[in-house]
N, C-alpha and C positions, 0 to 999 in steps of 0.2 A: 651731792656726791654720786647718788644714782645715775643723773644726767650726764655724768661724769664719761663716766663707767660705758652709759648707752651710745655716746658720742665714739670714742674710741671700738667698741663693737662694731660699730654701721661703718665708721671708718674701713675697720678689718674687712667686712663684710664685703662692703663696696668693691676694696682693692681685687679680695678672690674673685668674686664678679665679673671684672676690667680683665684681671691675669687670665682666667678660663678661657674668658671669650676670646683675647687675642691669639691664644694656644688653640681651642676648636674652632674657631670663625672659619679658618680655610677649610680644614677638612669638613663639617659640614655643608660647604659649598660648592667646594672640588664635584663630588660624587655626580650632584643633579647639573652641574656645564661639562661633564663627560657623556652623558647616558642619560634616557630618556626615565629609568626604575630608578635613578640612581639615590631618589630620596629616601629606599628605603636604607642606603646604609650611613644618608645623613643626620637620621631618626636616630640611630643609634647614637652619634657624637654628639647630638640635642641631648639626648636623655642624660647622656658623661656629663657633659657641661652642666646642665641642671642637676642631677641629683650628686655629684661632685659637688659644686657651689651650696645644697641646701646642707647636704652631712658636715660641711666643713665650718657651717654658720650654725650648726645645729637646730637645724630644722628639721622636722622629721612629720613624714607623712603619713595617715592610714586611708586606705582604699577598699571602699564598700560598695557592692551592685557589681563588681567590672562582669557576673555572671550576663547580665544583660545587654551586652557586646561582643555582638556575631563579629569578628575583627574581619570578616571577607564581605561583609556587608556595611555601604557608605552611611553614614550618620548625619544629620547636622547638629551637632551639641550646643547646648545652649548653659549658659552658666551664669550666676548673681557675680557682680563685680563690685566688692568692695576695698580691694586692697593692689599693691602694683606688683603684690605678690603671686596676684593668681598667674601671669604669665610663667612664670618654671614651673607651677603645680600642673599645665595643662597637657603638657609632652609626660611628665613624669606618672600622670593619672591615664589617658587615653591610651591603650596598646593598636593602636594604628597610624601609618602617616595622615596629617594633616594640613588645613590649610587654615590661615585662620583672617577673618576681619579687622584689622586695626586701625586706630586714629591716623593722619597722613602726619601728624605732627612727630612722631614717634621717628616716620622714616626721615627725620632731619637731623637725627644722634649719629652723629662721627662714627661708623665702622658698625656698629651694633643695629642701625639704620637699614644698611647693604645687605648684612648676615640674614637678619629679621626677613625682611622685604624678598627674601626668595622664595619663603613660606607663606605670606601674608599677600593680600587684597587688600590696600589701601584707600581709607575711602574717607572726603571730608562731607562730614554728616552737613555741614552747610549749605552744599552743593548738591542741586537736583541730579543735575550732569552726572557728577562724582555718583552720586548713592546710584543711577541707572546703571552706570557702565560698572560698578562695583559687583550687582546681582548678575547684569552678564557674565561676569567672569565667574561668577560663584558658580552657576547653572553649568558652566562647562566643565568645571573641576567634579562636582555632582556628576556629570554625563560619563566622567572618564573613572568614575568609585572611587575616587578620593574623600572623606571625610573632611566636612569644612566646623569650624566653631565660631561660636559668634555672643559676645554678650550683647545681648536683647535690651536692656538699661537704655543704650550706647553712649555712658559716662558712667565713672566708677561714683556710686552710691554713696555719698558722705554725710546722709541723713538719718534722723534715727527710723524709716520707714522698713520692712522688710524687703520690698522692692520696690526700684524706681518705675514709673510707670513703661510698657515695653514697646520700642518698635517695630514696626509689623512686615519687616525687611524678610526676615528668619521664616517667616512663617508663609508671608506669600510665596518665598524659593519653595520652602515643603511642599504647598499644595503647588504651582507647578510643576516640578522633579518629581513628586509622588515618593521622595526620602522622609523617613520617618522621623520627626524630633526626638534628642534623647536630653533631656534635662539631667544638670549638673551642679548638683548645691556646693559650695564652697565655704567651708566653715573652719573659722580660727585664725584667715589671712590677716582679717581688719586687727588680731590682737599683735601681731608681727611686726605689722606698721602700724600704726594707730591711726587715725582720722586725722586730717589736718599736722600731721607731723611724717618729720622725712627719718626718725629714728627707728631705726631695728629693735627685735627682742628675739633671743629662741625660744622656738615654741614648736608648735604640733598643729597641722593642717589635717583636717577632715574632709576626705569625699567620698562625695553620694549620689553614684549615679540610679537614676529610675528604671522602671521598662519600656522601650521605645514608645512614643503616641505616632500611631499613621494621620498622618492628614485627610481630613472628609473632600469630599467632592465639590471641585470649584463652583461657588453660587457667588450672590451679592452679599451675603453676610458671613462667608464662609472667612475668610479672612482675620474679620474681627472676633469672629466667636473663637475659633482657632486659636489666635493670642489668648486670648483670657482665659481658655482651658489651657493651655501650656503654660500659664503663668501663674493660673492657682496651682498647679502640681508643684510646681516650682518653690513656690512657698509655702506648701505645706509640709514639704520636704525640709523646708530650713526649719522651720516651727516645730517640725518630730524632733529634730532632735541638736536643736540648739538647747 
């Protein structure tokens, strides 16, 4: 009977989802094919449509750290990816426009693909090619103070591990750009969607952002060391307070 009950929710859920999107898609997109600033007033219609979509599903968010976000200074955020919920939490948490990394699989969903894909750097992780021309494009968004995000995983987490091990895409952009990582724990998405199931639940999302980490000085081992201190903070932060 639960299952019931959960089915018809995610139903619901879904529908608000499809209806938003096809309501905000254009005006989010309008904005930045008029005018070169114009994302920042497609920020705003991202943020309608996600925190719209989460209150109406009841979901409900708390936001911790945002003191450690200069919003006139670029970031590149880095976040644990365990649920397919983090994408709304990401616009709804960050007060700046963004740009963010996704799977190329993503940009093959009918309409929400388009929407997305205005915002995003497409990249198949398979692909040398892909992953080279992906960091070009990041490095120039970086150049022009746009804040880019990136889960470091690059696959959502469906182990009982606290992190997947990271890769070192995020970290080499830092130390060339000399942008600082801001790590971003995401806590209580995996209970929303569960692991291995496509059902909803309402619930309560927790985020936790850190104080930015500057990148040291490019050497031969600067890269790797780099990941593995941005990756313990990362998870110590989920460990405080999961």
């Amino acid at each position: 009977m639960i299952k019931f009950f959960q089915w018809i929710y995610t139903l619901y859920s879904a529908l608000i989802f499809v209806g938003l999107m096809l309501i905000f898609g254009f005006p989010i997109v309008l904005p930045i094919l008029i005018y070169k600033r114009g994302d920042q007033v497609s920020f705003i219609f991202i943020r309608w449509w996600a925190g719209l979509w989460a209150f109406l599903s009841g979901i409900r968010f708390e936001i911790y750290g945002k003191e450690f976000i200069n919003s006139k200074s670029p970031y590149i955020f880095v976040f644990n990816h365990r649920s397919f919920i983090d994408a709304p939490v990401i616009p709804i948490a960050i007060p700046q426009e963004l740009r963010a990394l996704g799977k190329k699989e993503l940009s093959k969903i009918p309409f929400f693909g388009w929407v997305v894909g205005k915002f995003a750097v497409w990249v198949d992780r398979s692909s040398v090619e892909s992953r080279r021309s992906s960091l070009e494009k990041l490095i120039k968004i970086l150049e022009n103070g746009t804040s880019v995000v990136v889960a470091p995983e690059g696959t959502r987490n469906d182990t009982d591990e606290t992190l997947l091990p990271f890769q070192k895409g995020a970290f080499r952009l830092s130390i060339e750009t000399r942008i600082p990582i801001l790590p971003m724990a995401v806590l209580g998405a995996d209970q929303i969607m569960k692991r291995g199931s496509i059902l909803l639940s309402p619930g309560k999302v927790r985020i936790y952002f850190s104080e930015p980490i500057n990148p040291p000085q490019a050497s031969e081992s600067a890269i790797t060391e780099f990941t593995a201190r941005c990756k313990n903070r990362l998870e110590a932060m989920i460990l405080a307070h999961e």
